[in-house]
C-alpha positions in Angstrom: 101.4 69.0 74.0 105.2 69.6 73.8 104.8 71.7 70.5 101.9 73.4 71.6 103.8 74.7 74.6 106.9 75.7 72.1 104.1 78.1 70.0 103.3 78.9 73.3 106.2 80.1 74.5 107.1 81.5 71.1 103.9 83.8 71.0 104.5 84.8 74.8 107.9 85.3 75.5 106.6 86.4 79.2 105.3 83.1 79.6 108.3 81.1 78.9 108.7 80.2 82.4 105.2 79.8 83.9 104.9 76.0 84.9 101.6 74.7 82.6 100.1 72.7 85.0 97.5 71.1 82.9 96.4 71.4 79.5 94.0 70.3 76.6 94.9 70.9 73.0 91.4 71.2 70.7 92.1 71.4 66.5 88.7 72.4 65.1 89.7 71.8 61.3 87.1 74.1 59.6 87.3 76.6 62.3 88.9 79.5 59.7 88.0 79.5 56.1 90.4 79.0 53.4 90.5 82.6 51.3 90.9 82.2 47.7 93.7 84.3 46.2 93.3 88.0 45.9 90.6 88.1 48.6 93.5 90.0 50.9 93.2 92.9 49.1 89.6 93.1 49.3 90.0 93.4 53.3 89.4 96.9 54.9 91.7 98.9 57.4 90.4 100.3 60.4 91.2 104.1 58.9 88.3 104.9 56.7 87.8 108.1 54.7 85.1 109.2 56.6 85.7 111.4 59.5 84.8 109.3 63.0 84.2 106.3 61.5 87.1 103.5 61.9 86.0 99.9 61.3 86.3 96.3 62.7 85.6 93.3 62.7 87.2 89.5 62.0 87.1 90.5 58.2 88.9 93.5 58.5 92.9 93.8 57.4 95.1 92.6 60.3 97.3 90.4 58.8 95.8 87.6 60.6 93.0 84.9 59.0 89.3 86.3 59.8 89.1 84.2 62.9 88.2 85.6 67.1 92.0 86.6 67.5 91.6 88.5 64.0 88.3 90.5 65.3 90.1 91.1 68.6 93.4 93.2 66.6 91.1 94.7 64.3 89.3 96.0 67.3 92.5 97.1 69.1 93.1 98.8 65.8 89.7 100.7 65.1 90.5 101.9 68.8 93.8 103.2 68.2 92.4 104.8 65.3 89.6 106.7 67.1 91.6 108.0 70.1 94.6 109.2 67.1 91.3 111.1 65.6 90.1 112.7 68.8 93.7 113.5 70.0 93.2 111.0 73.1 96.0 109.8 75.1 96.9 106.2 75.1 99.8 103.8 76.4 100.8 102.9 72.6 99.5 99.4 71.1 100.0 96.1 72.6 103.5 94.5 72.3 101.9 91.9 70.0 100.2 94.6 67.9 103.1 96.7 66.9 103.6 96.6 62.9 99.8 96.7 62.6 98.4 98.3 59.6 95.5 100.8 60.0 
């Protein structure tokens, strides 16, 4: 539990001092695929060519492994990219987003 609440607190600096009252650490081992190499580059932004059209999805480019967490920053990504097309107003990315490429 202790290194889980280091990667914890290193992923969430905010957090660092909540009091974790209880916890339960699950490893799924086959829970995110293993890419072969080269497979990166075959990974589409959220930016397409086409006018109104932005993409997401687990297997889109977000730095991160096509896994839930993936899906949920390629979402936040296709987002920013649709209100950047339609001139829409928005606070600016998550902290934890920032660097993102779209």
């Amino acid at each position: 539990m202790r290194a889980f609440r280091q990667c914890l607190d290193d992923l969430l600096p905010a957090a660092r001092h909540a009091r974790l009252v209880d916890g339960t650490v699950s490893r799924e081992h086959s829970a995110t695929f293993r890419a072969v190499p080269g497979t990166a580059a075959l990974r589409p932004s959220a930016r397409t060519g086409m006018p109104g059209l932005a993409l997401a999805g687990a297997w889109c480019d977000t730095g991160w492994p096509a896994t839930m967490e993936g899906a949920v920053r390629s979402g936040q990504s296709a987002a920013s990219v649709a209100l950047d097309e339609v001139g829409g107003q928005r606070s600016g990315p998550a902290p934890e987003l920032e660097g993102v490429r779209h």
